[in-house]
C-alpha positions as CSV (number, residue, x, y, z in Angstrom):
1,X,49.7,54.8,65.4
2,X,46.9,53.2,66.6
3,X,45.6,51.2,63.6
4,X,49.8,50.3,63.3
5,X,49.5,48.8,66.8
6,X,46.0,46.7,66.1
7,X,48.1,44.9,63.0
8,X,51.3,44.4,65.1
9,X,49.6,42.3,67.4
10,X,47.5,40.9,65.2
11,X,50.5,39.7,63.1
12,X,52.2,38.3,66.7
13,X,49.0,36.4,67.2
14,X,48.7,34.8,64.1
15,X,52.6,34.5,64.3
16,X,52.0,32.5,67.6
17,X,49.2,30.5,66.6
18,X,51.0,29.6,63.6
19,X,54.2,28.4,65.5
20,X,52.2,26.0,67.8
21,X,50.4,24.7,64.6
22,X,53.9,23.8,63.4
23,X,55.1,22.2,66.8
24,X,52.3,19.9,67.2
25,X,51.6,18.9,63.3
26,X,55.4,19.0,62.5
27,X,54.8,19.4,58.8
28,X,58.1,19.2,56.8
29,X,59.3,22.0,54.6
30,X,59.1,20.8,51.3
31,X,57.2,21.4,48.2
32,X,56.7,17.3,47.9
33,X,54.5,17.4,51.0
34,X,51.2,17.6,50.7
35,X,51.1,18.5,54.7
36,X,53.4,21.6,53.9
37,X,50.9,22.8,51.1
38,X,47.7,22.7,53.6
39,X,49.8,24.0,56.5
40,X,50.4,27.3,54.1
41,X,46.5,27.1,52.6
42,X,45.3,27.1,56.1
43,X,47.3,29.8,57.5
44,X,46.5,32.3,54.5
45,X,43.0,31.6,55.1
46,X,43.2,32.5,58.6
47,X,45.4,35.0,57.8
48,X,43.0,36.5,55.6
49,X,39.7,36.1,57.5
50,X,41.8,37.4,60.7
51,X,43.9,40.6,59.1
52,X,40.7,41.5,57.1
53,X,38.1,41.4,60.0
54,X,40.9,43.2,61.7
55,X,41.5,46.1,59.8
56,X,38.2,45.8,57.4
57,X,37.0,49.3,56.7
58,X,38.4,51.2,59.2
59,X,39.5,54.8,58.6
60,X,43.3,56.7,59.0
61,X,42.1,57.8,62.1
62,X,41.1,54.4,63.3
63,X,37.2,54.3,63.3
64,X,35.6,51.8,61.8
65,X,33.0,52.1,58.9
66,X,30.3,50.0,58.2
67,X,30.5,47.8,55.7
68,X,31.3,44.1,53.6
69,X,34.4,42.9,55.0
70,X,35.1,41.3,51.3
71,X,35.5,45.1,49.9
72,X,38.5,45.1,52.1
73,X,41.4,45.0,49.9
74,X,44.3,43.7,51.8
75,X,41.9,40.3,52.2
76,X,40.7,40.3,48.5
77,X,44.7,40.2,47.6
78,X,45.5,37.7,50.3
79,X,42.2,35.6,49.4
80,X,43.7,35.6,45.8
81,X,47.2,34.3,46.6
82,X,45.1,31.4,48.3
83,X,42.9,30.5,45.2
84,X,46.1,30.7,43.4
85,X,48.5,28.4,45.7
86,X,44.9,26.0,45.6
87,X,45.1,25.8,41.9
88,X,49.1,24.9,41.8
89,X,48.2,22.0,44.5
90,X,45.4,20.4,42.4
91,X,47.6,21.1,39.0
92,X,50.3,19.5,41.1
93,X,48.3,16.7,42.2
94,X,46.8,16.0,38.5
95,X,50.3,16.1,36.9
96,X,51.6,13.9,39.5
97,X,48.8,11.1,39.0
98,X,48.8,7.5,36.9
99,X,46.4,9.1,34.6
100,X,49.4,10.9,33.1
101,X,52.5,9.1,34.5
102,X,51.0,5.3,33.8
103,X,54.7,4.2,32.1
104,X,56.8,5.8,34.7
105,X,55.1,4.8,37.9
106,X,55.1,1.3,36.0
107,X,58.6,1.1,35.7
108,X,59.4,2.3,39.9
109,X,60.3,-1.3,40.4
110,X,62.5,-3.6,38.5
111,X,61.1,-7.4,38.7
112,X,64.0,-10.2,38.1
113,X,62.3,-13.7,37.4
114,X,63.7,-15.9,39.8
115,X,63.5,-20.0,40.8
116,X,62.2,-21.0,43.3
117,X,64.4,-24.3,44.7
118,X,67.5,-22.3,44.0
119,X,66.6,-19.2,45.6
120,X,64.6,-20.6,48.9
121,X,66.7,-23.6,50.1
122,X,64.7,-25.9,53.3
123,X,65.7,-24.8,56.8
124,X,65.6,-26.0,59.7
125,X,62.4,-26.2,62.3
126,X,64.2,-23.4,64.4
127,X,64.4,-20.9,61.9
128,X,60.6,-21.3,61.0
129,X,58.6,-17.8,62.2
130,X,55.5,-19.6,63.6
131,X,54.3,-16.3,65.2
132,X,52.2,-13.6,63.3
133,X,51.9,-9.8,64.8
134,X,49.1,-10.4,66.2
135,X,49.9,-13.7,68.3
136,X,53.5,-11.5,69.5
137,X,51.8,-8.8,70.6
138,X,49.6,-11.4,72.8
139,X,52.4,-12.6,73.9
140,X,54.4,-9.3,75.0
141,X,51.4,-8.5,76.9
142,X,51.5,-11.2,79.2
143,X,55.1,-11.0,79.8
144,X,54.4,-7.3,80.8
145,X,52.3,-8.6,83.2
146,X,54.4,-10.7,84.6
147,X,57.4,-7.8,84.9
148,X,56.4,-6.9,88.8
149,X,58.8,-4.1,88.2
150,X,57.7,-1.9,85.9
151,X,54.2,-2.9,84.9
152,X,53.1,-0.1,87.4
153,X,54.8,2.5,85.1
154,X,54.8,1.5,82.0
155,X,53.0,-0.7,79.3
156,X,54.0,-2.3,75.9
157,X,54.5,-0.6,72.5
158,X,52.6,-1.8,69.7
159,X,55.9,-1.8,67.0
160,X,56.6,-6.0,67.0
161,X,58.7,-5.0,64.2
162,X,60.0,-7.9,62.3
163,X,63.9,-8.5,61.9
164,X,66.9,-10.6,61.5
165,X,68.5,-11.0,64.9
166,X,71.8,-12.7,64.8
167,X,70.5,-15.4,62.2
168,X,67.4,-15.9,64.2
169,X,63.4,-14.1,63.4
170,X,62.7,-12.2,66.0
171,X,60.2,-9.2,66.6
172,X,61.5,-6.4,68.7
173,X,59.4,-3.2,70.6
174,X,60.1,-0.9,73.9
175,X,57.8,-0.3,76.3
176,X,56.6,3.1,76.8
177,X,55.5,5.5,79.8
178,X,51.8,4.3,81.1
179,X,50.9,8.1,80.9
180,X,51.6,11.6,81.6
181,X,51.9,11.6,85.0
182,X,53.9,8.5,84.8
183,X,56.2,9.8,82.0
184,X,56.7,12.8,84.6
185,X,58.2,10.4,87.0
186,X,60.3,8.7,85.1
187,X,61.7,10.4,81.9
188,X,65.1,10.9,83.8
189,X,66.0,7.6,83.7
190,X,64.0,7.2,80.2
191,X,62.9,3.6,79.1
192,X,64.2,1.0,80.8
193,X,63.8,-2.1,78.4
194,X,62.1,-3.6,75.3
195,X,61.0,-7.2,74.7
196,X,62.6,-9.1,72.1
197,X,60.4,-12.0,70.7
198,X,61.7,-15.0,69.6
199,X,59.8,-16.0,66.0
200,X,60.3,-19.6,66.3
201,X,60.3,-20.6,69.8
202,X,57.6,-18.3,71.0
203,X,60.1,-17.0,73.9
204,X,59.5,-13.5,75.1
205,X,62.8,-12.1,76.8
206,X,62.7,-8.3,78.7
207,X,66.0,-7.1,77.7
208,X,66.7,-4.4,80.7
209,X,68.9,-1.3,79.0
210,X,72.0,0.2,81.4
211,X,70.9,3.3,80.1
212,X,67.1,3.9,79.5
213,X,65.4,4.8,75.8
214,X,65.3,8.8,76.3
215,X,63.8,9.1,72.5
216,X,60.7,7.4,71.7
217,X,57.2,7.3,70.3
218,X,55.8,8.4,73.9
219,X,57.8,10.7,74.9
220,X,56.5,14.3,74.8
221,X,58.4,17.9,73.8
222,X,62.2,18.1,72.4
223,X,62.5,14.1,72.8
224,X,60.0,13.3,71.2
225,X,61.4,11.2,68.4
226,X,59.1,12.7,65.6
227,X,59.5,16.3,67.1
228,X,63.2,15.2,67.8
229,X,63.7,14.2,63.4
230,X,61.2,17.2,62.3
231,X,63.9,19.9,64.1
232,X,66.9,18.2,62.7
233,X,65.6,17.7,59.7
234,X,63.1,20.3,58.5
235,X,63.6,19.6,55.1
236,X,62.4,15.4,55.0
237,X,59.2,13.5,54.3
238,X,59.4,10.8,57.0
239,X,57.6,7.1,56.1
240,X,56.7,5.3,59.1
241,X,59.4,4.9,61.1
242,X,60.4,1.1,62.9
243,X,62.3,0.4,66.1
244,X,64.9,-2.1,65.4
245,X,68.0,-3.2,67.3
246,X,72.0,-4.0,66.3
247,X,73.5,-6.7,66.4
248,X,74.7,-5.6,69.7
249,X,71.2,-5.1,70.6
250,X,71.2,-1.3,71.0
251,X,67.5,-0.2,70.4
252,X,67.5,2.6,67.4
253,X,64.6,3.6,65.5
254,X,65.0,3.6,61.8
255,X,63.5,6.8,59.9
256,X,63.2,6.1,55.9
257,X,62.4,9.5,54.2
258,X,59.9,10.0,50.9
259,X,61.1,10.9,47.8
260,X,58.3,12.1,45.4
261,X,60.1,11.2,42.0
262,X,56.7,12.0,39.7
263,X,55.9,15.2,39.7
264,X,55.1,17.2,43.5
265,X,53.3,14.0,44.9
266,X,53.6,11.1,43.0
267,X,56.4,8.4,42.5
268,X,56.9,7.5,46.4
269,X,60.1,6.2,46.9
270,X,62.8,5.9,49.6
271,X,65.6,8.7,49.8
272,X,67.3,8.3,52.7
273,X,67.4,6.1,56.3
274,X,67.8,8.6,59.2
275,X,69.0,6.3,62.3
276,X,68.4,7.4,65.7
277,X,70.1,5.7,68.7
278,X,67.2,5.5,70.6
279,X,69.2,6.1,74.0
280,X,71.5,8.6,73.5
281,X,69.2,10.7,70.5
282,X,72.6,10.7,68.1
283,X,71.3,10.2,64.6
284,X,73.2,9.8,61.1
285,X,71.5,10.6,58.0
286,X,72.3,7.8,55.2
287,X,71.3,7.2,51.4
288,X,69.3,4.8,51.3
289,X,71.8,2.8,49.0
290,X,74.2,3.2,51.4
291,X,72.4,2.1,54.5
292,X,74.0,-0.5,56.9
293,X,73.2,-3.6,56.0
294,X,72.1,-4.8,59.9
295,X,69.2,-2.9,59.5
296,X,66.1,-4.9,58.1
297,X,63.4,-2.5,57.4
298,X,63.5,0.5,54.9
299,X,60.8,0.2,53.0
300,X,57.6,-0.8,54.6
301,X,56.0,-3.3,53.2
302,X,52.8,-1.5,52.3
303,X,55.0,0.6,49.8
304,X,56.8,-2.6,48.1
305,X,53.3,-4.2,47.6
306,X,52.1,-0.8,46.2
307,X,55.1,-0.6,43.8
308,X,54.1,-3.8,42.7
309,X,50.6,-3.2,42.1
310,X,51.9,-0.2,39.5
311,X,54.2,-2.3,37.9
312,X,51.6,-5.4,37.4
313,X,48.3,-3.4,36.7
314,X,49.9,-0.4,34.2
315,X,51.4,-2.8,32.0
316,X,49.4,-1.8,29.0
317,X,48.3,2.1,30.4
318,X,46.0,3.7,33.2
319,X,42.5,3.5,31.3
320,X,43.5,-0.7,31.0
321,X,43.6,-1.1,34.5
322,X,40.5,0.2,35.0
323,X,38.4,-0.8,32.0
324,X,39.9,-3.4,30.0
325,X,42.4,-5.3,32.7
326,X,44.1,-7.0,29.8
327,X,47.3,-8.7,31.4
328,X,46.6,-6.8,34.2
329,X,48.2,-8.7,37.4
330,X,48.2,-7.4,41.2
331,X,49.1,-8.1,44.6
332,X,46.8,-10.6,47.1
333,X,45.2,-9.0,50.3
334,X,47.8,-10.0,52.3
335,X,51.3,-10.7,53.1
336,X,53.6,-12.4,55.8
337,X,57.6,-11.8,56.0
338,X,60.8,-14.3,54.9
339,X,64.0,-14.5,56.1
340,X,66.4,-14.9,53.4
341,X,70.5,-14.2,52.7
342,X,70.0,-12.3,56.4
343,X,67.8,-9.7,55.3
344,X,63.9,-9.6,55.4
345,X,61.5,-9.7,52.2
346,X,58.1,-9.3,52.0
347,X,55.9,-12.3,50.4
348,X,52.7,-11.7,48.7
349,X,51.2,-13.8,45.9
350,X,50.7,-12.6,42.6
351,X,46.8,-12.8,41.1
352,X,44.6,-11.8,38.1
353,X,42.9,-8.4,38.5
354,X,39.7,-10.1,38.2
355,X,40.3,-12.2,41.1
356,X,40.0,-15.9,40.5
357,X,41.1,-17.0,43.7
358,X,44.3,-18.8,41.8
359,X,47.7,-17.2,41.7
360,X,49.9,-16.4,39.0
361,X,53.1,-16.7,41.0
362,X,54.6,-14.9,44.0
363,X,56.6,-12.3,44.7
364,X,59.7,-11.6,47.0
365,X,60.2,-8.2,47.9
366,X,63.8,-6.9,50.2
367,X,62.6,-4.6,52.8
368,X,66.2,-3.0,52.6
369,X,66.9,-2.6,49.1
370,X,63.8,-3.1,47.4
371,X,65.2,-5.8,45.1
372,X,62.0,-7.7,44.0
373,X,61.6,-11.6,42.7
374,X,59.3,-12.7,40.8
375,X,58.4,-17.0,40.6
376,X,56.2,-18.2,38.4
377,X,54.3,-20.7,40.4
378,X,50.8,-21.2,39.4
379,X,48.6,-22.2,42.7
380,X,46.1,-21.7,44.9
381,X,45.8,-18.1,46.6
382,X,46.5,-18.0,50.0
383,X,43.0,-17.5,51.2
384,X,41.7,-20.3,49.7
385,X,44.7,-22.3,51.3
386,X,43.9,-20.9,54.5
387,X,40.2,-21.7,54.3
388,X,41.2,-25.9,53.1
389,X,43.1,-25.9,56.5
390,X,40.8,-24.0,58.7
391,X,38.3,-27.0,56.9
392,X,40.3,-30.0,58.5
393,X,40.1,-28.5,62.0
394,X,36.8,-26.7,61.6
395,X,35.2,-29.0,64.9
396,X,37.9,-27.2,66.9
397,X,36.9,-23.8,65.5
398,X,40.7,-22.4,65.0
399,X,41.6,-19.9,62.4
400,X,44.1,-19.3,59.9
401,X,46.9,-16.8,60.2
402,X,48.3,-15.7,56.9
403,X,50.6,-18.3,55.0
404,X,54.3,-18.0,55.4
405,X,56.2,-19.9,51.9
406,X,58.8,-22.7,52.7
407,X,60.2,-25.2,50.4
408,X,59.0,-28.3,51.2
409,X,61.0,-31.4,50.1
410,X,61.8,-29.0,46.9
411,X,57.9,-28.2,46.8
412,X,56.5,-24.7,46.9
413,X,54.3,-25.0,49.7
414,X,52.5,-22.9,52.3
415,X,52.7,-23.1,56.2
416,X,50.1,-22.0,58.3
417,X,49.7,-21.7,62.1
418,X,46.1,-22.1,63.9
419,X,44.6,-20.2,66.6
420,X,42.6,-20.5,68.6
421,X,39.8,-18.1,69.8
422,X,42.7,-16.7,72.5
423,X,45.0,-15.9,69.7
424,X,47.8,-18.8,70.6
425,X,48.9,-21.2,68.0
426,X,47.8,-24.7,68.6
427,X,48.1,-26.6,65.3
428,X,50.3,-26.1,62.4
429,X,48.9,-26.9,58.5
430,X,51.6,-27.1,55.7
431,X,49.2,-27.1,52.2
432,X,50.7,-27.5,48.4
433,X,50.5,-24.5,46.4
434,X,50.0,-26.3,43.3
435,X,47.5,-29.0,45.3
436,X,45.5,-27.6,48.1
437,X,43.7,-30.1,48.4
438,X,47.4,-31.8,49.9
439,X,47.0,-30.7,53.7
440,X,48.6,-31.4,56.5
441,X,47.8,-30.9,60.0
442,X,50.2,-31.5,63.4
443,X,50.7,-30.8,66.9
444,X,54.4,-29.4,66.0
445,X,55.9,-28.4,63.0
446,X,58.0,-31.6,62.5
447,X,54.8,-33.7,62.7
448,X,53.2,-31.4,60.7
449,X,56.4,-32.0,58.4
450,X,56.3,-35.9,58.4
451,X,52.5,-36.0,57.6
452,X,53.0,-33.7,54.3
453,X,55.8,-35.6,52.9
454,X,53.7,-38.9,53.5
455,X,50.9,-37.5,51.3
456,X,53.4,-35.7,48.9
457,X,54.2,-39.1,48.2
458,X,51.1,-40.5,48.1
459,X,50.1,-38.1,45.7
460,X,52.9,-39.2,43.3
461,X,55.3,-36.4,44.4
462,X,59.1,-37.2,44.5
463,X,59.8,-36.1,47.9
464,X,63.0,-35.4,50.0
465,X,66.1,-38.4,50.2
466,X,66.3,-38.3,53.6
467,X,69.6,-40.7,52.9
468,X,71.6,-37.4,51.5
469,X,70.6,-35.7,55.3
470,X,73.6,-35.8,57.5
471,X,74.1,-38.3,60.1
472,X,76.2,-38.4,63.3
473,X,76.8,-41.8,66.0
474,X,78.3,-41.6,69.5
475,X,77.2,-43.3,73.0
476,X,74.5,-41.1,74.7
477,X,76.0,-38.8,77.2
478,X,73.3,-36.5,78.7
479,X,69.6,-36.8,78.2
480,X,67.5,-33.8,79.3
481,X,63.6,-33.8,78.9
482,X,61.1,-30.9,77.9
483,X,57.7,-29.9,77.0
484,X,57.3,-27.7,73.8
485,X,53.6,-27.0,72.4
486,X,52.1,-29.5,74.5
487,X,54.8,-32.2,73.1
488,X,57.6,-34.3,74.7
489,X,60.7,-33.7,73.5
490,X,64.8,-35.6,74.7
491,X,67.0,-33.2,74.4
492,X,70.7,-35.8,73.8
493,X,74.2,-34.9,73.7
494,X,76.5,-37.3,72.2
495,X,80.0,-38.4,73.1
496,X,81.1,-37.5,69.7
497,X,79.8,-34.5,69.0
498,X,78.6,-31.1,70.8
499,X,76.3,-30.1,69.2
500,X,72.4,-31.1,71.2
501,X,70.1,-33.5,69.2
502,X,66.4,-32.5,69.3
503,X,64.2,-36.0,69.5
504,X,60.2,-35.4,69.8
505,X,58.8,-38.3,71.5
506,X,55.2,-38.4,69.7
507,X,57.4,-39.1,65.9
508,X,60.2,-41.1,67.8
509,X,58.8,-43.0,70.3
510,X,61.5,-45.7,70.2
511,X,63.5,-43.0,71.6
512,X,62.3,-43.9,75.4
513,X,64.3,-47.3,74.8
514,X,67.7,-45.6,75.3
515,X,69.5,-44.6,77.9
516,X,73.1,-43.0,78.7
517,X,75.7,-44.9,77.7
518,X,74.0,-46.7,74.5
519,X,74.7,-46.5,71.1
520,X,72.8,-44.7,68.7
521,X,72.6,-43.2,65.1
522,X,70.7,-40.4,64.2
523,X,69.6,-38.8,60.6
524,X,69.0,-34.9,61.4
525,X,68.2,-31.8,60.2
526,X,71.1,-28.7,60.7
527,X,69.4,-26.1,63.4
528,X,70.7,-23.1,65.2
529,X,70.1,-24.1,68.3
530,X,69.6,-28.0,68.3
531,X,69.7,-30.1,65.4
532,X,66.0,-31.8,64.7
533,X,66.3,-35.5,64.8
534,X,64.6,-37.1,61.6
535,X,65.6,-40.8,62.1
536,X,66.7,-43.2,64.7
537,X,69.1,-46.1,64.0
């Protein structure tokens, strides 16, 4: 009876310990995961170390008798069952790797070969992202800063995630409790807001919720949102999951799930899209071909560029990538985000294993359906772009962010903001792919814009018929002034029209001749909010 008792609680204990394992870790169960495979290694180790020091030699009668604790036969059998579940995991791993599977991780992603002036047309100034993560997130702090209200309680998130917001780039993140004590006081009400950052205008705007985020990355217990997912859905591998808003601009967080189709562990792709409302905790499993198509981000874009990197470097089998590295192609070290048919893709360029610092082409890559499109544009990498414009501004010691692709007067070209040591964007360079050498540096983005097309042309490039832009003519009604990145800018409304006409001063300085009630013609380019003013007649 005794000896029955010492096991019972020994089993509880180990039952106890095991169940706090699970609510902190939160390993899924599911043979795919590699988390699930050492959650069960480690607890039959303990398990067999525990039971067996436990009850190692001791008699019916409960006495113990000296000896080896490994002559114990209940942990020699349970030992066993570990070595064996060891084996299946490094068997599984093995069978699951591009040594063996080289063709069928190479064909994960289908490539289509696209071009590039059909598929990326010129947009306007307004819908250029000139911010990087790094320069929002500088940003967002000092708007917290500035919230008097709750920067006593509660600090910014570091998500920034990336999306389409009613036709406009913008990156979105909550805030979340400034601690423990702080989260104590306040989880009743939940989150109050999250920052919304506008891409292309650099605004930060604190959207204040009715209803506060009760499900988040900071909260602890049942609402946490992993803990919240892991007890709804036991089963499901979660990727990293992103906070993203509707079009309404109700905050959800949106939960992509792996699916292992290679084996146990290899293959990673996206099964389904669990989304969360991040107020309310009501959440909606989808298949991740059916997933609503306001949401921006189901793949991350680490995955896409590692999708690519089997397709481009296992062309020709495993032992080629690594030895011979004939046709082999890959991603570069780095990537930036385009907003294109209202969904977001991941850009990369596409180089030469051995790294010539020249690429091949570039790919395109939809964070929601992983449709990926390939353009072969032979050019400089983007490193080498970034380190020509850092070179015409190298006195005023700014640096590069990573290059965003437009289409430039129908050339492939790459725009680049600089920063200074403070992290804000000062200058803008636009350089040719094809040309690096063709850079151009301005104040704003449509000087920087004017300069580039004056040396596309002076490097015998057929540039852009400003002639075929639209134009519009109407008396002057209102003329408002402003200051953006340093620059002066009339803001004009027009008798004819209602739409508000965008003039920067610096490029039109004729501009300061008119007044309300004159005549005027103006060539511009279609924006969202204003129309940029190209010409003055």
């Amino acid at each position: 009876m005794k000896k029955f008792i010492q096991r019972l609680i020994t089993v509880l204990v180990l039952l106890f310990i095991a169940f706090i394992y699970y609510y902190i870790a939160l390993p899924p169960i599911n043979i795919h995961s590699p988390g699930f495979w050492f959650f069960i290694i480690g607890g039959l180790l303990i398990i067999s170390i525990v039971i067996g020091l436990a009850t190692a030699n001791i008699d019916k009668n409960g006495h113990r008798i000296p000896g080896p604790v490994f002559k114990n036969k209940f942990f020699k059998i349970s030992l066993s069952i570990t070595g064996v579940i060891i084996a299946l995991f490094v068997i599984g791993s093995l069978l699951s790797s591009t040594i063996i599977n080289a063709n069928k991780y190479q064909s994960l992603l289908t490539i289509t070969e696209r071009d590039f002036n059909e598929d990326i047309k010129e947009i306007s100034y307004d819908e250029i992202p000139i911010l990087d993560k790094d320069s929002a997130s500088l940003l967002g702090s000092r708007k917290m800063g500035s919230m008097v209200e709750y920067v006593s309680q509660f600090e910014v998130a570091s998500n920034y995630t990336q999306i389409n917001y009613q036709g406009k780039p913008v990156r979105v993140t909550p805030l979340k409790y400034g601690g423990a004590i702080k989260w104590l006081t306040n989880r009743n009400k939940g989150i109050p807001a999250y920052l919304r950052i506008d891409m292309t205008t650099q605004e930060v705007e604190p959207v204040k919720l009715q209803k506060g985020i009760k499900y988040s990355e900071s909260e602890h217990f049942g609402r946490n949102i992993y803990r919240h997912l892991r007890f709804n859905y036991p089963t499901y591998i979660f990727d990293t999951i992103n906070f993203e808003i509707d079009d309404e601009g109700t905050p959800y967080w949106i939960c992509p799930t792996k699916d292992y189709t290679i084996g146990l562990f290899g293959g990673q792709m996206v099964g389904h899209v669990v989304v969360v409302n991040a107020i309310t905790g009501e959440h909606v499993s989808y298949r991740v071909e059916d997933t609503p198509k306001w949401i921006d981000r189901v793949y991350s874009a680490e995955l896409l560029i590692q999708l690519y990197d089997y397709y481009g470097t296992l062309r020709h089998g495993f032992f080629n990538s690594v030895f011979g590295q004939k046709d082999a192609l890959q991603t570069t070290d780095g990537y930036n985000y385009l907003a294109l048919e209202d969904d977001v893709w991941v850009y990369t360029g596409v180089t030469s294993v051995g790294r010539d610092e020249s690429n091949v082409g570039f790919v395109l890559m939809n964070q929601r359906t992983a449709e990926t499109r390939y353009y072969s544009i032979a050019g400089a990498e983007e490193y080498s772009a970034m380190a020509s414009a850092e070179g015409q501004v190298q006195h005023l010691g700014y640096r590069a962010t990573f290059p965003l692709l437009l289409n430039i007067s129908g050339e492939p070209t790459y725009f680049i903001a600089l920063k200074d040591a403070a992290g804000l964007v000062k200058k803008y360079a636009m350089v040719n792919i094809e040309q690096y050498n063709i850079v151009a540096i301005g104040d704003s983005v449509s000087q920087c814009e004017k300069i580039y097309t004056e040396l596309l042309q002076t490097n015998g490039f057929t540039v852009r018929d400003v002639s075929n832009l639209p134009k519009v003519t109407g008396h002057i009604a209102k003329i408002a002034e402003g200051v953006i990145d340093g620059n002066s800018h009339y803001f004009i409304l027009l008798d004819s029209s209602n739409e508000i006409f965008d003039v920067e001063v610096v490029d039109h300085i004729d501009i300061i001749k008119y007044n309300v009630g004159d005549l005027i013609t103006f060539t511009y380019s279609k924006g969202t909010k204003a129309n940029t003013v190209l010409g003055i007649e």
